[in-house]
C-alpha positions in Angstrom: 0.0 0.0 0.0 1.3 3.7 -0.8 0.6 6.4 1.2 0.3 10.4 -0.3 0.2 13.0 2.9 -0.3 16.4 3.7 -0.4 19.1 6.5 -2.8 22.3 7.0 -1.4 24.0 9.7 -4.1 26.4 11.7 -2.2 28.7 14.8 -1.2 26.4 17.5 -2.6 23.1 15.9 -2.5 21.3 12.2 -5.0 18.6 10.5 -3.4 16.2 8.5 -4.1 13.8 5.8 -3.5 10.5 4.2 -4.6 9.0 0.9 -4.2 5.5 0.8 -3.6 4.0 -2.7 -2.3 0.7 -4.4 -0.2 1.6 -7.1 1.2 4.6 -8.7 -0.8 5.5 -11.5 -4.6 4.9 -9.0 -7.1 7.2 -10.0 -9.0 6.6 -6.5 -7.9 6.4 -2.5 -8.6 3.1 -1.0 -8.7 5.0 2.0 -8.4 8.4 3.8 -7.2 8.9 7.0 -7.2 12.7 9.2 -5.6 13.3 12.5 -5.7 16.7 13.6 -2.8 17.5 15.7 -2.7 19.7 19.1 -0.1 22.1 20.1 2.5 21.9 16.9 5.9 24.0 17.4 6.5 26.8 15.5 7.7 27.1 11.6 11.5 27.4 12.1 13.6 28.2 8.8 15.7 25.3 7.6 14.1 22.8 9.9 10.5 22.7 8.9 10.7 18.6 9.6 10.7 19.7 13.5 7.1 20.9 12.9 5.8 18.7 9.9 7.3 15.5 11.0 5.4 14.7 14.3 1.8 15.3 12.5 2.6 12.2 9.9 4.0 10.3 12.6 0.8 10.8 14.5 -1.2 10.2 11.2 0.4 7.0 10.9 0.0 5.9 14.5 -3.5 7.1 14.9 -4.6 5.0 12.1 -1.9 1.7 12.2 -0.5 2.7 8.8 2.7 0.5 7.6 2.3 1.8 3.8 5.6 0.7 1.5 6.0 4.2 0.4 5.0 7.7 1.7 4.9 10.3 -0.7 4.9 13.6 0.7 4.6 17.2 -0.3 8.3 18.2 0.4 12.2 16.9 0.1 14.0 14.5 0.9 16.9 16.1 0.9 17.2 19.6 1.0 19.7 19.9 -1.8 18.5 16.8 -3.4 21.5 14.0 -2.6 22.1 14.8 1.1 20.9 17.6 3.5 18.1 15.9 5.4 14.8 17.4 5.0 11.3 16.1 6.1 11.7 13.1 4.1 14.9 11.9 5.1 13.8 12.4 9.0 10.5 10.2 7.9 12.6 7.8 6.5 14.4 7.8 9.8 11.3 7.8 12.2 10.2 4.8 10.7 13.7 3.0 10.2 13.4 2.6 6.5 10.5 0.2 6.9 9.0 2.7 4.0 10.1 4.5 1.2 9.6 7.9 1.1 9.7 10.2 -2.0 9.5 13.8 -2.2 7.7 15.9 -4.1 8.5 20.1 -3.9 6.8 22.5 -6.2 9.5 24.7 -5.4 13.5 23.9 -6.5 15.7 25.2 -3.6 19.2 25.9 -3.9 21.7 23.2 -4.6 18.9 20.9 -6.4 19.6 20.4 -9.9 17.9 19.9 -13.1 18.1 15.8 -12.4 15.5 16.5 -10.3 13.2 18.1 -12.7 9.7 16.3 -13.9 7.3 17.9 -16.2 3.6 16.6 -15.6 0.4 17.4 -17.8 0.8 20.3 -19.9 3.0 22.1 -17.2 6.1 24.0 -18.1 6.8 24.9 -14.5 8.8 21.4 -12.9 8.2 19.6 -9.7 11.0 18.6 -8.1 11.8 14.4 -6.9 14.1 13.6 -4.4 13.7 9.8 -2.4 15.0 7.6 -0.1 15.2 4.2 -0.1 14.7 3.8 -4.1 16.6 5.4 -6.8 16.2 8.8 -8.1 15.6 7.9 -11.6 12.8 5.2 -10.3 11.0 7.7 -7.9 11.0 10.4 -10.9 9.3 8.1 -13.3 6.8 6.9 -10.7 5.7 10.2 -10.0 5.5 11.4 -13.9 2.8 8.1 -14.4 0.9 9.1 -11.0 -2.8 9.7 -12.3 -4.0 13.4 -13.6 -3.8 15.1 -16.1 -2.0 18.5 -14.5 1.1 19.7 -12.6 0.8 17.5 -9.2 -0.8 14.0 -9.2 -4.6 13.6 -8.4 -3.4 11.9 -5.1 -1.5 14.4 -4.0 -4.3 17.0 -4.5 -6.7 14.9 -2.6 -4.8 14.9 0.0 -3.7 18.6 0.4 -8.3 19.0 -0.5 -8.5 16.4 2.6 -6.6 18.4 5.0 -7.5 21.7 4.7 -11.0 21.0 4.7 -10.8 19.1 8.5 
C-alpha cells in the first residue's frame, strides 16, 4: 500500500491527511485517514521537519499505517543528494520500513535539473528527491501518478483532505 500525505497547519494546531492507494498510477484512494494534531511548534527556517514531521508520525500511528511508500509534499533532501529534509527524517522515524519520496513544487538551492519532472501540460517542474529507491525510479513513478495536471490527483486529494478538517 502507498501512502500520499499532507499538512494544514491552523495557529497552534495542524489537521493532517493520508490517501491511501495501491499503485502509482490509481485514480482513486482506497482509504483516507485525518488526524488533527494539538499544540504543533512553530515554523522554524531550515528545519520545517521539526514541525511537519510529528503530524505524519501521529497520522500514521492514529490510524496503524505500515504503507511501502510515503509520498509527501516536500524533500527528501534539501539539496537533493544529502541535506536531510522532512523526508529523510521520515525515512528515519520509521527505520526505513517505508520508502519515502519527495515531491517540492518549489526547487531550492543546490537541487539540480536531475530532479526536474514535467507533468500534464505544465512548463513549471516539480521537483523528486527519495529515499530508499533510486532517483531515476522515484521520478518516473511520479511522472505516471494519475491526472492530467502539474501535481498528481493523489497528492491534490490529499492537500483538498486536509485543509478541509
Amino acid at each position: 500500500m502507498m501512502l500520499a500525505v499532507d499538512v494544514h497547519y491552523r495557529k497552534d494546531h495542524a489537521h493532517v491527511a493520508g490517501i491511501l492507494y495501491g499503485s502509482w498510477s490509481s485514480p482513486h484512494p482506497v482509504r483516507i485517514c485525518c488526524s488533527e494534531v494539538k499544540r504543533v511548534r512553530e515554523y522554524v527556517p531550515g528545519q520545517f521537519y521539526r514541525r511537519e514531521l510529528p503530524c505524519i508520525l501521529t497520522l500514521v500511528r492514529d490510524h496503524g499505517l505500515s504503507p511501502g511508500t510515503i509520498v509527501i509534499d516536500g524533500y527528501v533532501y534539501l539539496d537533493g543528494v544529502a541535506t536531510p529534509g522532512l523526508g529523510k527524517h521520515l525515512y528515519d522515524a520509521l527505520k526505513g520500513a517505508a520508502v519515502v519520496v519527495g515531491v517540492a513544487k518549489n526547487r531550492l538551492p543546490g537541487v539540480g535539473r536531475g530532479h526536474e519532472i514535467l507533468r500534464g501540460g505544465s512548463s513549471r517542474p516539480l521537483y523528486v528527491t527519495a529515499a530508499g529507491m533510486k532517483l531515476a525510479r522515484a521520478r518516473a513513478h511520479i511522472v505516471s501518478m494519475h491526472g492530467s495536471h502539474r501535481i498528481p490527483t493523489l497528492l491534490k486529494a490529499a492537500d483538498r483532505a486536509c485543509r478541509r478538517r
